[in-house]
C-alpha positions in Angstrom: 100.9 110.3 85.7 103.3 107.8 87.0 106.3 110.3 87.2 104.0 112.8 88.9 103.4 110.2 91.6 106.6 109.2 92.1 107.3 112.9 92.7 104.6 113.3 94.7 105.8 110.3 97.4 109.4 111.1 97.1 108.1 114.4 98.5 106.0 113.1 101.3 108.6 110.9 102.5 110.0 113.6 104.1 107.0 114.3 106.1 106.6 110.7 107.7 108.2 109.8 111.4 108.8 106.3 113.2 107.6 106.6 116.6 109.4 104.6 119.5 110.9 105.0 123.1 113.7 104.0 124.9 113.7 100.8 126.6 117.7 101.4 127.6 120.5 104.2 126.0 121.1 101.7 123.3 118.1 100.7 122.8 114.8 102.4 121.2 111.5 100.4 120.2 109.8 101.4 117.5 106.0 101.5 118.1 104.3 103.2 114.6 104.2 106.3 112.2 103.3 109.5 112.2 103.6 112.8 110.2 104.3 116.5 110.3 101.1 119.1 110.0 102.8 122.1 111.1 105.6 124.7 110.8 106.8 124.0 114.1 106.7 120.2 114.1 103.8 119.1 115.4 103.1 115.9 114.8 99.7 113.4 113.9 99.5 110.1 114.9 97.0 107.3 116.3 96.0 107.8 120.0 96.1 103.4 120.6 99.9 103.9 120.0 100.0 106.3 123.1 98.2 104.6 125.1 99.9 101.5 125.0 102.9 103.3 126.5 103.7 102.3 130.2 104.0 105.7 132.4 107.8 104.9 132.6 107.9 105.1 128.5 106.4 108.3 127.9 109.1 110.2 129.4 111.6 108.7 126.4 109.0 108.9 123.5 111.1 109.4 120.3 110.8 110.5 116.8 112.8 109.3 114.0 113.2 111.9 111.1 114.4 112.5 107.7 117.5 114.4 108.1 119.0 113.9 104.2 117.4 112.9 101.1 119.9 111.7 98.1 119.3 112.1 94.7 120.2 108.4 94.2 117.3 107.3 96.8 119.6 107.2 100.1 118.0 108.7 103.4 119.6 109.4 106.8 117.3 109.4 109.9 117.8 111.1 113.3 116.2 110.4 116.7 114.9 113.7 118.4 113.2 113.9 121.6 108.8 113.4 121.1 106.4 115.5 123.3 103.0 114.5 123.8 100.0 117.3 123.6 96.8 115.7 123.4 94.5 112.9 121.7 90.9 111.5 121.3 90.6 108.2 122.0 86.7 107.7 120.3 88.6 108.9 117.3 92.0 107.1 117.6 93.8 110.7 117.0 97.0 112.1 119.0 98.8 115.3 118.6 102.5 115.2 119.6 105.4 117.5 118.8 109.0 117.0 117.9 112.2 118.7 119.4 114.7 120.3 117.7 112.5 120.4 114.2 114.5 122.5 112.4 117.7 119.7 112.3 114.9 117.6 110.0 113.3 117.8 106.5 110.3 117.4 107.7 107.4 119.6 106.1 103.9 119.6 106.6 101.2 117.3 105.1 98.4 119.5 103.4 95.2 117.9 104.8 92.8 117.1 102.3 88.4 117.2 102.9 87.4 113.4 104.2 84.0 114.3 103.5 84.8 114.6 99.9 86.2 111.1 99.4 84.8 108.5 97.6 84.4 105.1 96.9 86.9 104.2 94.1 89.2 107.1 94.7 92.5 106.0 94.1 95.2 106.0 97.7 98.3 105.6 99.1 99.7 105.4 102.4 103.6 105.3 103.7 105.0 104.5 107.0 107.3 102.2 108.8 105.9 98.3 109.5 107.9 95.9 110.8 110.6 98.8 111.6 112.4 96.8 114.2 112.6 93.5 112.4 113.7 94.9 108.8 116.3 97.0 111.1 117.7 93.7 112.8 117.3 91.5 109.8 119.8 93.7 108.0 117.9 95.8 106.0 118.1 99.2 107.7 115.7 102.2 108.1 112.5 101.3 106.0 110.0 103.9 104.9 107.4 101.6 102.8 104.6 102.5 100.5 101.3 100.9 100.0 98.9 101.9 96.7 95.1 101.3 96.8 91.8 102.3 96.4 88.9 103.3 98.9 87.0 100.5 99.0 84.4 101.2 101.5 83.2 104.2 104.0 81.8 103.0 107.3 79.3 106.4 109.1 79.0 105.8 112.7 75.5 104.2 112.6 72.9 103.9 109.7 71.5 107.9 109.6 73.0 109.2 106.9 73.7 112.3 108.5 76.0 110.9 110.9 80.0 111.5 110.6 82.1 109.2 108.4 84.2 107.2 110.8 86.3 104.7 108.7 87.4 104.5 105.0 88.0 100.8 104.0 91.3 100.5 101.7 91.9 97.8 99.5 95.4 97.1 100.4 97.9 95.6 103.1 98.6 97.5 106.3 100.9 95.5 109.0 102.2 96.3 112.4 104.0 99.7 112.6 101.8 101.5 110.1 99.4 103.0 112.9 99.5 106.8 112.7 100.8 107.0 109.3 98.9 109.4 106.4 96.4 108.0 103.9 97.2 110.1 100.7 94.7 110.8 98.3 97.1 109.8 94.9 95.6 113.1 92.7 95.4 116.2 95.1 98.2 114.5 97.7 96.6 115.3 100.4 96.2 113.5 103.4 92.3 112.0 104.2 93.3 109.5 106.7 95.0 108.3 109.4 96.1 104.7 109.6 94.7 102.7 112.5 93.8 99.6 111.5 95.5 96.5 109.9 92.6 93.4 109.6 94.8 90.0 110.1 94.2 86.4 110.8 96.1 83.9 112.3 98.5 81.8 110.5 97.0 78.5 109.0 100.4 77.4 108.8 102.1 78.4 112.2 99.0 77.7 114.2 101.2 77.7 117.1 103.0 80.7 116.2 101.8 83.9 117.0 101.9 84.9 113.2 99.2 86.6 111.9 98.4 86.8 108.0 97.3 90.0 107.0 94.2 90.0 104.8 94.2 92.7 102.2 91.6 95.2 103.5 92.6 97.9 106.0 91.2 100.8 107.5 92.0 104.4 108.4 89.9 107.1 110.5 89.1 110.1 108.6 91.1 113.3 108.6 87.9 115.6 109.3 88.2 113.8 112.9 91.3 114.5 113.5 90.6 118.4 112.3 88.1 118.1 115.4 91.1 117.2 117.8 93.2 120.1 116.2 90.6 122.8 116.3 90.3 122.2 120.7 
């Protein structure tokens, strides 16, 4: 079971992009994650990243992408040119597509059933947090992975007929993760997007803005972003 998972994220590795723009030509910051759902590059992500872009961003919205994947664990990223298509902002969902896909490894995500997920169900979710900082602090392109387990499933009011509209993981999620898959560990298939990362601030740099993260996290479900894709 533990070689099939490794398998399993080594594969969808390939799949995941850090999303940035260009501040300058020398210069790209990197805002979150996202990952491929198509043949032809299309690419899922949260809508808040979007929509903290200034108009003058958007223009230079980049993807970085898997271009080579070594035997011995070495991976080379490129930067490619990121299109926007559309979003939904009640569900926190964007839609955006990469240029010049075929240069990439990147391979579509099979997306899983969110209605069929339950509490206990055993997760995992990879991305890029703290991109920036691990790049400048020496440590180079970062893709990290998080394990967990569903913890909790939040329906948008009390009727249980109404639409799940958060899953509640029992794990760490920081700054950069937004946009990135939540993968359920037996069928590896996505039932979640990453949106949220619950933190609090520092007890010990008060003055600081540090914030701890507490070890709860949330994604919205994939069935809403199927909504988004089906318009």
């Amino acid at each position: 079971m533990s070689y099939d998972l490794k398998t399993k994220i080594k594969k969808t590795r390939q799949s995941i992009i850090a999303i940035g723009f260009k501040l300058n030509p020398n210069q790209i910051t990197i805002i979150g994650s996202g990952f491929c759902i198509s043949d032809d590059g299309k690419i899922l992500s949260a809508a808040h990243l979007y929509n903290q872009l200034k108009a003058e961003n958007i223009p230079s919205l980049m993807a970085m992408a898997m271009i080579k994947q070594e035997e011995n664990g070495l991976e080379n990223y490129k930067w490619l040119p990121l299109k926007f298509i559309k979003k939904e902002d009640k569900d926190d969902v964007a839609l955006l597509q990469i240029e010049n896909y075929s240069e990439t490894l990147l391979e579509k995500l099979e997306l899983g059933d969110s209605e069929k997920v339950e509490v206990g169900d055993e997760v995992y979710f990879t991305g890029f947090p703290y991109a920036a900082q691990l790049i400048n602090d020496g440590f180079g392109i970062t893709l990290i992975v998080n394990k967990g387990i569903v913890s909790n499933i939040k329906q948008d009011g009390a009727d249980s007929s109404h639409k799940r509209n958060f899953f509640v993981i029992d794990a760490i999620s920081n700054p950069g993760n937004s946009g990135c898959p939540l993968i359920d560990s037996e069928t590896n298939k996505v039932i979640g997007v990453m949106t949220i990362a619950f933190r609090t601030k520092s007890q010990t740099n008060p003055e600081l803005d540090i914030r701890e993260p507490m070890h709860i996290c949330a994604t919205k479900p994939i069935n809403l972003a199927k909504s988004l894709l089906d318009k």
